[in-house]
C-alpha positions as a Markdown table, in Angstrom:
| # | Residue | x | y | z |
|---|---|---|---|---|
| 1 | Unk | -5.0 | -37.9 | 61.4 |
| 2 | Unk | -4.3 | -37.7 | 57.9 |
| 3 | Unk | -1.2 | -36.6 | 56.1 |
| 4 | Unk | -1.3 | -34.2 | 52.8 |
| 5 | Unk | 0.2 | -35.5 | 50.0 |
| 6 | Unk | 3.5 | -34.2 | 48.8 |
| 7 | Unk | 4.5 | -33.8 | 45.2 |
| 8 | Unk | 8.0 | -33.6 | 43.8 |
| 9 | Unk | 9.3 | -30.7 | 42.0 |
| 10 | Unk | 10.2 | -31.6 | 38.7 |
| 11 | Unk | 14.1 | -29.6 | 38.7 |
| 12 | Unk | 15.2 | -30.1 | 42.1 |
| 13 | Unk | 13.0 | -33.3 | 43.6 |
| 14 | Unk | 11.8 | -31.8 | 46.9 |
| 15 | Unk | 8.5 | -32.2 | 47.7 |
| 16 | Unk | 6.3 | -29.6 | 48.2 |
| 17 | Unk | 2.2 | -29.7 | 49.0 |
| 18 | Unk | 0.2 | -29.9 | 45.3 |
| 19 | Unk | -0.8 | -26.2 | 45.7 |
| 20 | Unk | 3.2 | -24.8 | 45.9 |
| 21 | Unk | 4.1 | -26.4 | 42.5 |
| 22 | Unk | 3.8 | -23.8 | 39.4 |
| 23 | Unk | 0.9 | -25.1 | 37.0 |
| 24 | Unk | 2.5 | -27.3 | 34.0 |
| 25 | Unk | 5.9 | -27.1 | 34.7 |
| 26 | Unk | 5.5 | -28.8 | 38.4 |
| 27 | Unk | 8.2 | -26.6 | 40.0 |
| 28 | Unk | 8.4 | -24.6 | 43.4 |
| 29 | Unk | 8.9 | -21.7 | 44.5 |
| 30 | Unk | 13.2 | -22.0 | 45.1 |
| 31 | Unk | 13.0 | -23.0 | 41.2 |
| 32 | Unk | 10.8 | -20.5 | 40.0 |
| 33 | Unk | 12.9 | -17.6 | 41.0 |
| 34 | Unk | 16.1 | -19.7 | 40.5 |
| 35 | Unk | 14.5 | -20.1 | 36.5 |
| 36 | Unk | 12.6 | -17.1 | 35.8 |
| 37 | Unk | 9.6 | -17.2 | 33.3 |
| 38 | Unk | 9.6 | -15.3 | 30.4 |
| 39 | Unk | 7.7 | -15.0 | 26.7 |
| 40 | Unk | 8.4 | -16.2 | 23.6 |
| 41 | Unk | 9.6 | -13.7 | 21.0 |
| 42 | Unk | 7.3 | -15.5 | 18.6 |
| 43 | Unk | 4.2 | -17.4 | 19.9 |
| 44 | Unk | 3.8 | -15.1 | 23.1 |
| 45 | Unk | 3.2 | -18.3 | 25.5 |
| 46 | Unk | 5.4 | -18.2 | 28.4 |
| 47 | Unk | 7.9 | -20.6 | 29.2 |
| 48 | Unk | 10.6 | -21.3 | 32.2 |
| 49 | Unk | 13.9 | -20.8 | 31.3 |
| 50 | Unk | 16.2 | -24.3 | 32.0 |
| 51 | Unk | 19.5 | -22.7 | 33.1 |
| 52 | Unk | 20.8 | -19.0 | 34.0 |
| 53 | Unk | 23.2 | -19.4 | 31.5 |
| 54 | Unk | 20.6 | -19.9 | 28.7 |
| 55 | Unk | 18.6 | -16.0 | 28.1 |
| 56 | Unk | 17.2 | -16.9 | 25.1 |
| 57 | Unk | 13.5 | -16.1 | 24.7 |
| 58 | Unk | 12.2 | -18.5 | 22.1 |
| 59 | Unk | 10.7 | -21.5 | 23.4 |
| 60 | Unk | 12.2 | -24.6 | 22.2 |
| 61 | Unk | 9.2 | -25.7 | 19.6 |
| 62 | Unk | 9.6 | -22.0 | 18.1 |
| 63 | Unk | 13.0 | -22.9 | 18.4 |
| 64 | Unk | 13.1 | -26.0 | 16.7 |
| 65 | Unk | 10.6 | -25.0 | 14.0 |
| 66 | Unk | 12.9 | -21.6 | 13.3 |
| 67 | Unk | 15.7 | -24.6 | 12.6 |
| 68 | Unk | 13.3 | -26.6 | 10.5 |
| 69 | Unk | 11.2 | -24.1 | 8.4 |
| 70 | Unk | 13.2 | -20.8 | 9.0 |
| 71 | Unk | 12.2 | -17.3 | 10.7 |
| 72 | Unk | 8.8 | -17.2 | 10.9 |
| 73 | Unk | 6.0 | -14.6 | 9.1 |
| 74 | Unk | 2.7 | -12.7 | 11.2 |
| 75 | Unk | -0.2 | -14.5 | 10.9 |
| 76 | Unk | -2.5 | -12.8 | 9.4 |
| 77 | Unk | -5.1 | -13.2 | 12.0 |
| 78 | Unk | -3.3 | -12.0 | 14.9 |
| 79 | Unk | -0.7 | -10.5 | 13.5 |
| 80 | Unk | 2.0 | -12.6 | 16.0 |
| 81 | Unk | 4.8 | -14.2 | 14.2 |
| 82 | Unk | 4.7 | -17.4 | 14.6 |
| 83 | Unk | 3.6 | -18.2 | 11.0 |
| 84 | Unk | 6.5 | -20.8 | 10.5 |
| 85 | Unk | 4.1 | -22.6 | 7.7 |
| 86 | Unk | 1.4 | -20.9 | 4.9 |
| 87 | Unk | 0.0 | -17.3 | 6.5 |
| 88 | Unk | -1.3 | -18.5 | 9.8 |
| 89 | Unk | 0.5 | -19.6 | 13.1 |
| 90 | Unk | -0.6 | -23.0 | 14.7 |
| 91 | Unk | -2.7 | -21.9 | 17.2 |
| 92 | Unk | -5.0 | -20.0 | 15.3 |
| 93 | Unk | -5.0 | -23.1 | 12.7 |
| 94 | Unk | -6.4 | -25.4 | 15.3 |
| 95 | Unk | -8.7 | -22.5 | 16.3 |
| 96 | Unk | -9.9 | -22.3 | 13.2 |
| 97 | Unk | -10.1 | -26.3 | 12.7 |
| 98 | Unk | -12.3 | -26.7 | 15.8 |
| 99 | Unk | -14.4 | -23.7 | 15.9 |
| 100 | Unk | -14.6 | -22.1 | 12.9 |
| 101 | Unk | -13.3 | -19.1 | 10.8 |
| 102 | Unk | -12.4 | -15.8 | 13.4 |
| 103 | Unk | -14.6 | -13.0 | 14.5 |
| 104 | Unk | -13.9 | -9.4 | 15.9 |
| 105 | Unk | -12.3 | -9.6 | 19.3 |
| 106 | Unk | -14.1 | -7.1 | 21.6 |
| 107 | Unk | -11.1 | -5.8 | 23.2 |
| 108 | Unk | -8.5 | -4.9 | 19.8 |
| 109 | Unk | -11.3 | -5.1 | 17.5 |
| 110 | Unk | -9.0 | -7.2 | 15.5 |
| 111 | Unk | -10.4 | -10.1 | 13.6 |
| 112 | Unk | -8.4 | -13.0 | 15.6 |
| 113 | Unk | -11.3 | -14.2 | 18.0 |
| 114 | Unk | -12.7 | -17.6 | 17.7 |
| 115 | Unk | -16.2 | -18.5 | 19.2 |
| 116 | Unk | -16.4 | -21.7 | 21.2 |
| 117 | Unk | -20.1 | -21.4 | 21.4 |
| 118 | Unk | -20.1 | -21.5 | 25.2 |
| 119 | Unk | -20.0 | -18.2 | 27.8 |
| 120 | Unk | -18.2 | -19.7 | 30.2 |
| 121 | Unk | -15.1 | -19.9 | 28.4 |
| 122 | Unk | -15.9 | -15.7 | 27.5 |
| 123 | Unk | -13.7 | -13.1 | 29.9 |
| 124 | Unk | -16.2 | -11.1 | 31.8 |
| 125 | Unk | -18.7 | -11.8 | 29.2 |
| 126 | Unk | -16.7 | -10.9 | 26.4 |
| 127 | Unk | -15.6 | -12.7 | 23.5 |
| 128 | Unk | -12.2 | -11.8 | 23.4 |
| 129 | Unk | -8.9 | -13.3 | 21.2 |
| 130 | Unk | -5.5 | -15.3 | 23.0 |
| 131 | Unk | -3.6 | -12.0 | 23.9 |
| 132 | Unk | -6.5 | -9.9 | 25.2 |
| 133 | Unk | -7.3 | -13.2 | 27.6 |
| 134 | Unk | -3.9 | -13.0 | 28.7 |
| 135 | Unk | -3.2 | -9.3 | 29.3 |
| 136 | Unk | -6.5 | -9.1 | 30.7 |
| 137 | Unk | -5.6 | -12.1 | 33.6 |
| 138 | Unk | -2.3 | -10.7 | 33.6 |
| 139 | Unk | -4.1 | -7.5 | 35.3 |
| 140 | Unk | -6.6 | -9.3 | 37.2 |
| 141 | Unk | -3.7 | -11.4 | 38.8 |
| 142 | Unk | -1.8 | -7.7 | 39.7 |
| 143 | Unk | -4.6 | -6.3 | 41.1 |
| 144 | Unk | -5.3 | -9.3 | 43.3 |
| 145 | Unk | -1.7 | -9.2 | 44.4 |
| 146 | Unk | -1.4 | -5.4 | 45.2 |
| 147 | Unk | -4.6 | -5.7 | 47.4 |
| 148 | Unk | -3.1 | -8.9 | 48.9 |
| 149 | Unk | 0.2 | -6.8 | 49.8 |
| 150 | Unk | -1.7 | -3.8 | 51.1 |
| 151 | Unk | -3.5 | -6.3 | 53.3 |
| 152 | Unk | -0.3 | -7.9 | 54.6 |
| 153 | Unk | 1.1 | -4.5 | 55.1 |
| 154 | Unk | -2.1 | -3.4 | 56.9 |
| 155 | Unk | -1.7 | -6.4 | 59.7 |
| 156 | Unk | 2.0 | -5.7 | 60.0 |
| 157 | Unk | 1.3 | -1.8 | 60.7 |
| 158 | Unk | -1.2 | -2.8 | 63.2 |
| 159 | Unk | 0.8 | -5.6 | 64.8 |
| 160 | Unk | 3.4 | -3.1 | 65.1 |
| 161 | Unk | 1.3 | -0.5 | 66.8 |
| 162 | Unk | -0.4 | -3.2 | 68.9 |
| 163 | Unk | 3.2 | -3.8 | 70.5 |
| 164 | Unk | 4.2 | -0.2 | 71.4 |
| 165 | Unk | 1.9 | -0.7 | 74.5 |
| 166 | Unk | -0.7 | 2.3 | 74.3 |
| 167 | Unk | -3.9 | 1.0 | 75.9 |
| 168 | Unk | -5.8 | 3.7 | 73.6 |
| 169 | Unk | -4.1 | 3.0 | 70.5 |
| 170 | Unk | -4.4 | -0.8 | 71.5 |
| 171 | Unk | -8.4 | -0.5 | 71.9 |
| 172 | Unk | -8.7 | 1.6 | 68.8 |
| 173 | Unk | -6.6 | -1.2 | 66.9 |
| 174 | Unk | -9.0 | -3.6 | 68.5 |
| 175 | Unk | -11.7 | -1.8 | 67.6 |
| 176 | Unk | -10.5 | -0.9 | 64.1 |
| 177 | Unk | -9.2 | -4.8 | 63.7 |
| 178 | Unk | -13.6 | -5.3 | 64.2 |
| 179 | Unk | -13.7 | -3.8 | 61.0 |
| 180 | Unk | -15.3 | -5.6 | 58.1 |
| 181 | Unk | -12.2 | -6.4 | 55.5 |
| 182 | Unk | -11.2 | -4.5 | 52.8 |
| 183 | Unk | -14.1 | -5.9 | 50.1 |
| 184 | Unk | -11.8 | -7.0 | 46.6 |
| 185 | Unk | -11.8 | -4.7 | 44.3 |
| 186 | Unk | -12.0 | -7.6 | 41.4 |
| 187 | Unk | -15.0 | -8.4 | 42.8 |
| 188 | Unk | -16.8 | -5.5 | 42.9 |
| 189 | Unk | -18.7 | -4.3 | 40.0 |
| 190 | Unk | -17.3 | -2.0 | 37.2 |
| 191 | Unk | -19.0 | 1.1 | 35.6 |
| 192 | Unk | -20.5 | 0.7 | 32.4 |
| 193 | Unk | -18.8 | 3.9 | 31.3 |
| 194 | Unk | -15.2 | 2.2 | 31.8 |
| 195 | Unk | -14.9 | -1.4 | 31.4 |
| 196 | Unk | -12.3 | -3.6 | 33.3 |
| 197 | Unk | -10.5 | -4.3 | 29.6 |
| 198 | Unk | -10.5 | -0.7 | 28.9 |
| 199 | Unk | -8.5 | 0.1 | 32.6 |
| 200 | Unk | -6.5 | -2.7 | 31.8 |
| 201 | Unk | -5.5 | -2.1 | 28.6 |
| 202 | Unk | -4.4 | 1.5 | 30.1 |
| 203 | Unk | -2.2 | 0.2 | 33.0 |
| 204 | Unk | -1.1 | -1.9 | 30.1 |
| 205 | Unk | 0.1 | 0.9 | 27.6 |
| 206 | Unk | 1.0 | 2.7 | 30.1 |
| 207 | Unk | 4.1 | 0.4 | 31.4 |
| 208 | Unk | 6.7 | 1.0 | 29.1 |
| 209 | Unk | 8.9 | -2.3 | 30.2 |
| 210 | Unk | 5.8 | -4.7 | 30.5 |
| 211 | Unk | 6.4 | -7.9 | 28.2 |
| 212 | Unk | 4.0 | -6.7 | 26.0 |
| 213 | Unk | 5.8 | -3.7 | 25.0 |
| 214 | Unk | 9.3 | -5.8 | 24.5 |
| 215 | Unk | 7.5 | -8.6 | 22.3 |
| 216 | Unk | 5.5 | -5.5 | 20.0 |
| 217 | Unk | 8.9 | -4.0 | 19.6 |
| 218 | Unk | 10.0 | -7.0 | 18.8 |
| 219 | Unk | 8.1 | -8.1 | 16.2 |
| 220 | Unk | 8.3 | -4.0 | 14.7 |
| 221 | Unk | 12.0 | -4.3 | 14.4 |
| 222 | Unk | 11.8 | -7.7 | 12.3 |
| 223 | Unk | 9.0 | -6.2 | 10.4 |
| 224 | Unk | 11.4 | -3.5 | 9.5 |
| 225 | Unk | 14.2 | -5.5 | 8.9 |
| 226 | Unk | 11.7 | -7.6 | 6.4 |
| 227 | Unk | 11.1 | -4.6 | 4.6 |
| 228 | Unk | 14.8 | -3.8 | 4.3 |
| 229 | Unk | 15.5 | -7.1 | 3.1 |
| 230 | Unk | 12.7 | -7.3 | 1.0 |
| 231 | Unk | 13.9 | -3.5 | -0.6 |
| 232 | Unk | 17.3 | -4.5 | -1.3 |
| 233 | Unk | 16.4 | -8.2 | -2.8 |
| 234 | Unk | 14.0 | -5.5 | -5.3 |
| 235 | Unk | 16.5 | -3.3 | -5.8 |
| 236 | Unk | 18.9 | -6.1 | -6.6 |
| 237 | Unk | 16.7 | -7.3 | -9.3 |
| 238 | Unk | 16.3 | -3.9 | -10.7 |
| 239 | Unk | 19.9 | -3.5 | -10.9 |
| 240 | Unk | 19.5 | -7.4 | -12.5 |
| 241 | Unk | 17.1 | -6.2 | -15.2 |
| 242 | Unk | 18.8 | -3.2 | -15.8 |
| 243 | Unk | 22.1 | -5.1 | -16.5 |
| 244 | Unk | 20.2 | -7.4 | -18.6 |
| 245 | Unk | 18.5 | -4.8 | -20.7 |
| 246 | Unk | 21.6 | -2.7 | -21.1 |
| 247 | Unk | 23.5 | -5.8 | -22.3 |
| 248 | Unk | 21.0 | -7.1 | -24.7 |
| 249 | Unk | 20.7 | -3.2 | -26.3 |
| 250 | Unk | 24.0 | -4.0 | -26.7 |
| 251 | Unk | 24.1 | -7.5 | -28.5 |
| 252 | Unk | 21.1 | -5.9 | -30.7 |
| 253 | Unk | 23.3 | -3.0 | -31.7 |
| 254 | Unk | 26.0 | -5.1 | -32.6 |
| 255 | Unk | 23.8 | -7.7 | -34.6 |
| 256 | Unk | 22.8 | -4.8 | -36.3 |
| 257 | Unk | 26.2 | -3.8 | -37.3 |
| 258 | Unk | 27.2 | -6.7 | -38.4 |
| 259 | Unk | 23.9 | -7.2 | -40.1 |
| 260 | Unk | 24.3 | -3.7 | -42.1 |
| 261 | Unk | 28.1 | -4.6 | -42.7 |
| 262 | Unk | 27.1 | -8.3 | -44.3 |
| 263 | Unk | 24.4 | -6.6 | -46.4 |
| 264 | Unk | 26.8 | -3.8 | -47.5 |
| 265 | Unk | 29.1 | -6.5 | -48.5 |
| 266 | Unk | 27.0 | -8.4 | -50.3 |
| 267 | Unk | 25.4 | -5.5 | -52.4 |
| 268 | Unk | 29.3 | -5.1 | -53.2 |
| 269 | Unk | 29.9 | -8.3 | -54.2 |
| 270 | Unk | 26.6 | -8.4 | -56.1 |
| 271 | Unk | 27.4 | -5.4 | -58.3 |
| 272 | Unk | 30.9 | -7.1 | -58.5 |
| 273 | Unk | 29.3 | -10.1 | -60.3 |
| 274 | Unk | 26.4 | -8.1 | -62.3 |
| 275 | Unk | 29.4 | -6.0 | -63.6 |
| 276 | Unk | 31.8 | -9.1 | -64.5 |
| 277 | Unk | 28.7 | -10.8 | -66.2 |
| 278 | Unk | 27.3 | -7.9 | -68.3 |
| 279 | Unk | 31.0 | -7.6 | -69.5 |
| 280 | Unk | 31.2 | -10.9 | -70.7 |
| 281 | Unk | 28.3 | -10.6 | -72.2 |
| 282 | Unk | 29.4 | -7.5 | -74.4 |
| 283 | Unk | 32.5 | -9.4 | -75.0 |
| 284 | Unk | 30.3 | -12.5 | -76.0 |
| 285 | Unk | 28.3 | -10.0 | -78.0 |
| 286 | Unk | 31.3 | -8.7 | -79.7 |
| 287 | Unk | 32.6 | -12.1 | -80.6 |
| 288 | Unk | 28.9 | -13.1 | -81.9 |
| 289 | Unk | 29.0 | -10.0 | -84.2 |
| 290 | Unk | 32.9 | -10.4 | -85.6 |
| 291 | Unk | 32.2 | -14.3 | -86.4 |
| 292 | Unk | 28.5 | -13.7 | -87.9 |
| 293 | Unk | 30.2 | -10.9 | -90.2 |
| 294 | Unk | 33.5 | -13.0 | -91.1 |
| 295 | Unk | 31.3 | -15.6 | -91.8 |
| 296 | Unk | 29.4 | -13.2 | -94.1 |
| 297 | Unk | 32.5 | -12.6 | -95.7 |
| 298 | Unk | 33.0 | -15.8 | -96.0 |
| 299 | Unk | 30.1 | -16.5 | -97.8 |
| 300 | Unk | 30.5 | -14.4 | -100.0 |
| 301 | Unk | 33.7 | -15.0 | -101.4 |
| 302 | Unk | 32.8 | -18.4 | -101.8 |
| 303 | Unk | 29.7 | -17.3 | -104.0 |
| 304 | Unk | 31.9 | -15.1 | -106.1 |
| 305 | Unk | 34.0 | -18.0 | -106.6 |
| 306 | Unk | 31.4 | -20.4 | -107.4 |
| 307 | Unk | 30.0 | -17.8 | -110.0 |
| 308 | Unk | 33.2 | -17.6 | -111.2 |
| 309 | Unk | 33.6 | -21.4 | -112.0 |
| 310 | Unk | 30.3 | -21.4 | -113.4 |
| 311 | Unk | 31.3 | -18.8 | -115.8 |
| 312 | Unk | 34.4 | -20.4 | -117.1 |
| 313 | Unk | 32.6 | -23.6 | -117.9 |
| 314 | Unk | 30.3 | -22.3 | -119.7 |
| 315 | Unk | 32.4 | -20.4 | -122.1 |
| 316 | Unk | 34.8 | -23.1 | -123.0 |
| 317 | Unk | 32.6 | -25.1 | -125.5 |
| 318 | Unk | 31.9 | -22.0 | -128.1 |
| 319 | Unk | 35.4 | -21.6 | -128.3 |
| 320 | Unk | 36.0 | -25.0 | -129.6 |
């Protein structure tokens, strides 16, 4: 006879049948309530929290890039915020790497879709983008689990009628328990009218505490309080520039002043010296005038004198 292998969880060590342990993380059941899982505010992918004391709802590589590179920005293909480096988030950079630039998703009709060239990866046919996929197996996986309860609850009423020990209720059980199964209703086939993403997306909107709804109000309040910040960094420059213009008005004004009151000056001392030269040039004038007619004078006198001499010479030898 052989045994089933048993794995170990990866928190607490017991081990538990391969099937029991949660995909990635490798924990069981015990641990998985203990630890619930919940979204990251940024990237969206969901993570198991490591202690009840710890509520926080980034996952530590958002975590330790908001440490490294700051709050992050929406990418602007699909709008999540969880651009920590350029305008796009990581995921939708290796996207892009590996399969191209992004097309229309079917489901948001947002361009954030990335064609892998192969149907089988497509959901129900449809090429749709990372959140689409996952809202739309996050409502295939509710479905399957309501019809799974109604089920169990089915067998329990009919255990529990089987035991009351009416021999027509018990042959009508019998003979109800003959009864195909319920078929699953996520296998059946889906109007053309009213696709399964379009019901989905309903149930979706509709369910005003899903994740989805707590992550998009999120991201809304951090866009607006972006915008804030962003309008009172403008209006703090504004106020900058204002200030600035208003003080250099005011070192022009003042330049000016002192300009007008240096030129003022100037003139002043311009007309001072224009008016102290063109009086010593009168007085120059003056003195040029007085010496030219003393020296006239002069002149003269001694020609009146010479003539005289002259005079007397010539008279003295007829006397004798």
């Amino acid at each position: 006879m052989s045994v089933a292998a048993l794995f170990a969880c990866s928190r607490c060590f017991a081990r538990f049948p391969f099937e029991e342990l949660s995909a990635g993380q490798q924990l069981c059941k015990e641990c998985r309530g203990a630890f619930p899982v919940v979204k990251c505010t940024y990237c969206r992918s969901e993570f198991q929290q490591t202690s009840k004391g710890n509520t926080s709802t980034i996952c530590k590589k958002c975590e330790q890039n908001v440490k490294s590179y700051g709050k992050p920005t929406a990418c602007e293909y699909c709008n999540i915020i969880a651009a920590f480096i350029g305008n796009k988030c990581q995921r939708c950079t290796n996207s892009e790497i590996k399969y191209g630039p992004p097309v229309n998703c079917e489901q948001c009709k947002q361009k954030c879709a990335f064609d892998r060239q192969d149907d089988d990866k497509k959901v129900d046919g449809k090429l749709l983008c990372w959140l689409c996929t996952l809202s739309f197996k996050r409502a295939l996986a509710k479905t399957k689990q309501g019809d799974a309860e109604r089920r169990a609850h089915l067998k329990m009423s009919a255990r529990h009628k089987s035991g009351s020990g009416h021999n027509n209720k018990e042959g009508k059980l019998r003979g109800h328990n003959k009864r195909p199964n319920r078929p699953d209703v996520t296998k059946l086939p889906v109007p053309d009218d009213q696709p399964p993403n379009k019901l989905i997306r309903t149930n979706l909107d509709m369910d005003p505490n899903s994740s989805d709804h707590v992550v998009a109000m999120t991201q809304l309040k951090e866009q607006i309080a972006s915008l804030k910040k962003q309008l009172s960094q403008k209006d703090a420059q504004l106020l900058a520039k204002d200030k600035t213009i208003t003080e250099l008005k005011a070192k022009h004004f003042t330049m000016e002043a002192e300009l007008r009151t240096k030129m003022k000056k100037d003139q002043k001392e311009n007309d001072d010296k224009v008016d102290s030269l063109n009086k010593r040039i009168s007085g120059l004038l003056k003195q040029v005038a007085s010496l030219s007619k003393s020296s006239k004078k002069t002149a003269k006198s001694e020609q009146l004198a010479s003539d005289t001499n002259n005079s007397s010479g010539t008279d003295s030898p007829s006397l004798q």
